[in-house]
N, C-alpha and C positions, 0 to 999 in steps of 0.2 A: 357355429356355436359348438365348442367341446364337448366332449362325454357327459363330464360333470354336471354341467350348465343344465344339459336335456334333462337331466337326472334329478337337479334340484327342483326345476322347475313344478315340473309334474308332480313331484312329492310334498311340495310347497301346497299346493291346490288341494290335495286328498285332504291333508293334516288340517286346515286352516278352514275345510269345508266341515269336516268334522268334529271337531273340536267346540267348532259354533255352536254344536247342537248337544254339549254332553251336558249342563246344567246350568239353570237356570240364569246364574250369573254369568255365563259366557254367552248366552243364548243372546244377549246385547251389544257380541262385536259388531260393531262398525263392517261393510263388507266393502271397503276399498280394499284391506290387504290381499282378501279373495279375487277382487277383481284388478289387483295389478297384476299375480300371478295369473290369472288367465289372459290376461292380457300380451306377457311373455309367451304363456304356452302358446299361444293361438300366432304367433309368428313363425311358428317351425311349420316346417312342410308336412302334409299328412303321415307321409312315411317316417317322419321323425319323429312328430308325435307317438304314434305306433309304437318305436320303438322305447320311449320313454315311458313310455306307459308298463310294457315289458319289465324294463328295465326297475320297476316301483314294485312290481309285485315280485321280484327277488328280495325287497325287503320285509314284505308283508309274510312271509311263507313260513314262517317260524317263532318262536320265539327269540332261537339265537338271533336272527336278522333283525327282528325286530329291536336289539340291543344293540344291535351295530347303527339304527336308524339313529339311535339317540344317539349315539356316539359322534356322529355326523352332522345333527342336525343343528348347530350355530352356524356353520360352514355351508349347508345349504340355505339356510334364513339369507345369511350376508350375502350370496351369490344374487337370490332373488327379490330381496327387498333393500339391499345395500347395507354398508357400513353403520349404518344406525337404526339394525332392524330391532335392535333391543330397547332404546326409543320408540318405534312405532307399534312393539307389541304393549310395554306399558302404557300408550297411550289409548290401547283398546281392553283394559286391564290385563293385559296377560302377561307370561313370563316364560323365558327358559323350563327355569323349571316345573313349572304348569304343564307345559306343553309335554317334557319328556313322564313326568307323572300317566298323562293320558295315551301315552304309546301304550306305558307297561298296560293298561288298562285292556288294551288291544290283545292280548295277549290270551285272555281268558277267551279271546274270539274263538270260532272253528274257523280252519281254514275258507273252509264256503263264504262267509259272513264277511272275513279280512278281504278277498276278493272283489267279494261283491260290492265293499264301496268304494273301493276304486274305480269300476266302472261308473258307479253313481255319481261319483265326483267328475270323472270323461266328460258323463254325458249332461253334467249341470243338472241333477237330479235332487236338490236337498232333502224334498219330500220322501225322497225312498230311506235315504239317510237317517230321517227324523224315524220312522217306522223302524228300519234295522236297531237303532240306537238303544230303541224303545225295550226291544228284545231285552238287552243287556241293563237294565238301569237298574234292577235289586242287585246285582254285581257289585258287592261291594267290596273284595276283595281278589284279585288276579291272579289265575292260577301259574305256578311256577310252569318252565318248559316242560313238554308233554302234560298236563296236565297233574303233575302229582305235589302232594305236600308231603312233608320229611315227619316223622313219629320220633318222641324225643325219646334217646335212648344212650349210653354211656358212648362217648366218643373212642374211636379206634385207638390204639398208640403204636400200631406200627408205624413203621416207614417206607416210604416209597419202595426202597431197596428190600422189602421182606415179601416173603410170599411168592405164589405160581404167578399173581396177578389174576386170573379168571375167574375169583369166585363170585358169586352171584352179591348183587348190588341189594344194599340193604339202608336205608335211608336213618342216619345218625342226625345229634343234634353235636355241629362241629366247631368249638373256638378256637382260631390264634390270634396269641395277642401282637402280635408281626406284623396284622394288617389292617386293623383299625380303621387307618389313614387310606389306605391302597386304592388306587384307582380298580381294583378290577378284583374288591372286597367281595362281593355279592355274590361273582360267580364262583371265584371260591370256594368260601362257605359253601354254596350250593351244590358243587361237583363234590365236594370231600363229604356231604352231607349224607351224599350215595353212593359212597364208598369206592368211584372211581381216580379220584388224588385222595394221596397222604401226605402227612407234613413228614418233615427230618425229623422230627423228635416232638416229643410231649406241648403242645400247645404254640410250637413252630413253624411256619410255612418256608419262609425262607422266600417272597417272591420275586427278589433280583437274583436270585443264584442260577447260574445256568443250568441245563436238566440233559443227560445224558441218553445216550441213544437208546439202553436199555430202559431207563426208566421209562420215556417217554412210551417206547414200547406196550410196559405194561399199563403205563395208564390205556391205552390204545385196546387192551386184550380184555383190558376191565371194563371200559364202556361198551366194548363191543358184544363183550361174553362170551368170548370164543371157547369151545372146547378145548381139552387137553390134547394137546397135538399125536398126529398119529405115530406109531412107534416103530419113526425111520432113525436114521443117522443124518444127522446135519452136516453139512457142507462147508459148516464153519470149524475154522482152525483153534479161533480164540472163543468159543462156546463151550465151555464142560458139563458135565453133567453135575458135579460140586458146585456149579455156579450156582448163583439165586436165581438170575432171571433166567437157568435153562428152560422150563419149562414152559417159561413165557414166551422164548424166543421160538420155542419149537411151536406154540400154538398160533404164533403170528407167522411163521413160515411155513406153514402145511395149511395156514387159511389161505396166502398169497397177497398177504397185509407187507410183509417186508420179504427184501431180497438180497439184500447185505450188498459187499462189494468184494464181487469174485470169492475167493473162499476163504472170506474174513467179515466177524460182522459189525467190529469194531465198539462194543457196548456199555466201553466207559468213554468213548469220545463223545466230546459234547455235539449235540444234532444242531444244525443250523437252520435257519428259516425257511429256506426252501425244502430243505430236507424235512422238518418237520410239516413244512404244506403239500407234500408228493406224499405223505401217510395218510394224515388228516384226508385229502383227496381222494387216495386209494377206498380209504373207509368208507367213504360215502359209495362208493361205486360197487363197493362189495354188499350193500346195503340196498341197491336200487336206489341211491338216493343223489345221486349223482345228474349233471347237465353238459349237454354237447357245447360245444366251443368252436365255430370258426377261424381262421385265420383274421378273418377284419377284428372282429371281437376279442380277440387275442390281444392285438393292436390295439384295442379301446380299451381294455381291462388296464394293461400296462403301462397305457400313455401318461396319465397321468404322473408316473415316477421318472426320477430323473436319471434314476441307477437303474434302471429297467434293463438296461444291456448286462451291469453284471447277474444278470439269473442267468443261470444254465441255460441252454438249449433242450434239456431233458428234463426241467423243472415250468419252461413258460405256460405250456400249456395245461398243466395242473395248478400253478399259479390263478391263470386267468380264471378256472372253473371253480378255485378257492374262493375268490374276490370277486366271481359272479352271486356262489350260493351263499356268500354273505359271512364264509366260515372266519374269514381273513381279514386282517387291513394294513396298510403302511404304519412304519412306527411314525410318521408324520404325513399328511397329505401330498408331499412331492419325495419321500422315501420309505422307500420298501427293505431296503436293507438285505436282501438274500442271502449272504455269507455271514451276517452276525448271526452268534450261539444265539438260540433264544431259549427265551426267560422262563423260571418255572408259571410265574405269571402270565406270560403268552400263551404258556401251553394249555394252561388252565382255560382259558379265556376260548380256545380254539374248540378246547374239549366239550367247553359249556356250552359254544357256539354249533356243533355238531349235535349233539346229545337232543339240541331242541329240535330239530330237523327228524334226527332219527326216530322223535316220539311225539310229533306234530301232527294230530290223528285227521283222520281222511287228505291228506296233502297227495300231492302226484307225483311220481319217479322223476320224471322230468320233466320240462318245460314245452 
């Protein structure tokens, strides 16, 4: 059985145990769906259970992750319940969107709690389930990643391209009207809410346009809150001090956030996918927030893509630690794309995806 497979399985079991018990009308699923998925899971070998188990609470660890579970999860339903799982969750009244509903719900979890019913789900535990649940049931609203809400206040009008990029993050009430429709609307809003992305212009996001190395940069300096870099000389040829992003560049180079290439940093080229996942990555790692990587795991992170070969050799292994800690995904489940420019929408989504990790309160460095 693939990566996936193990992966689905196991997560299929947690969600489907849980979910049973959030109210009262769900409390009357049917429990074959719970017991076909145990029934897959209990075919893998001990050691592979293990690792699937593992491998579920990379999703649980965050809120970002938690947002990539949903992003996933028709694609795990159909792995484990097949092609007409959408059929057999109406016929236990449930729904897609029911289901991703009660992720976000997961979210106001603490880490400890997200944890702990995983293993209650392992061990065929419902009753611990029913009691943790219990916890949480005046919860009637889910706190955004890290736990904060946005204070409504006149939105920014700069733009990406203005400013050092490090000033302290100040949480805005943020509309464009660009994204409406957008797949990846929420996180958006949410990131430019706390004043880590801006749009191009007064009520514009722009989120097919590509984003540039500098920019992406300073979005990087802004969530991270770097200091104002120390007052060396940079190494870069095409870096001035008249630039805008100088000081952005100097604070992510005197952190060890960026390294340019040889003595150029190239900062209106557009960053590519991998290049933007070998920052994002760095970020975590400068953060303690980072996870070791194997070579097998390396191979199981990647396998799934069919272009997995063209990633660099100097990007696989902050790929697979991307797509371990949930920052990242394929722009389709068999393509990862590495050389395409990515999107100011990726970037966001990657940002948003990070931001919850870095402010996901009592979580562990690593795994």
């Amino acid at each position: 059985m693939n990566f996936k497979t193990k992966t689905a399985m196991v997560l299929v079991i947690a969600l489907l145990i849980a979910i049973s018990s959030f109210t009262p009308a769900m409390a009357e699923i049917d429990s074959s769906l719970v017991d076909k998925a145990f029934e897959k899971f209990n075919e893998l070998s001990p050691s592979m259970q293990n690792e699937a188990i593992d491998l579920l609470k990379t999703y649980f660890k965050s809120s970002g992750t938690l947002e990539v579970l949903k992003q996933d999860l028709p694609a795990m339903l159909k792995i484990v319940l097949g092609d007409d799982y959408e059929t057999q969750l109406a016929q236990k009244g449930l729904s897609i969107k029911q289901l991703k509903s009660k992720i976000d719900e997961l979210k106001s979890w603490s880490y400890e709690d997200r944890m702990s019913i995983i293993d209650m789900a392992q061990n065929n535990n419902p009753d611990g389930i029913k009691k943790l649940l219990k916890k949480y049931e005046n919860n009637e609203t889910p706190s955004s990643p890290g736990g904060e809400s946005g204070t409504s206040q006149s939105p920014s009008s700069s733009s990406e391209g203005q400013g050092t990029g490090n000033s302290e993050q100040v949480s805005t009430t943020v509309t464009f009207t660009d994204i409406q429709n957008h797949w990846a609307k929420l996180q958006i809003e949410y990131i430019a809410e706390k004043g880590i992305i801006r749009g191009k212009a007064e009520g514009i996001f722009a989120p097919e346009d590509n984003i540039t190395r500098a920019e992406f940069t300073a979005m990087m300096v802004r969530l991270l809150q770097l200091e104002n870099g120390q007052d060396i000389l940079l190494p870069f040829l095409d870096v001035a001090e008249k630039d805008w992003f100088y000081e952005t560049v100097k604070s992510a180079f005197t952190s060890d956030l960026v390294k340019g290439k040889g003595d150029i940093f190239d900062p209106n080229g557009l960053i590519t996918r991998e290049e933007m996942v070998a920052l994002i990555t760095r970020a975590a790692s400068l953060k303690s927030k980072s996870v070791p990587v194997d070579s097998l795991e390396i191979e199981q992170f990647l396998s799934p893509f069919k272009d997995k070969e063209e990633i660099s050799d100097w990007a696989r292994t902050e790929t697979a630690i991307a797509l371990k800690l949930g920052l990242v995904r394929g722009t389709s489940p068999e393509l990862f794309k590495p050389k395409a420019n990515a999107t100011r929408a990726e970037a966001a989504m990657v940002i948003y995806n990070l931001y919850g990790i870095l402010n996901v309160e009592n979580s562990t460095a690593t795994e």
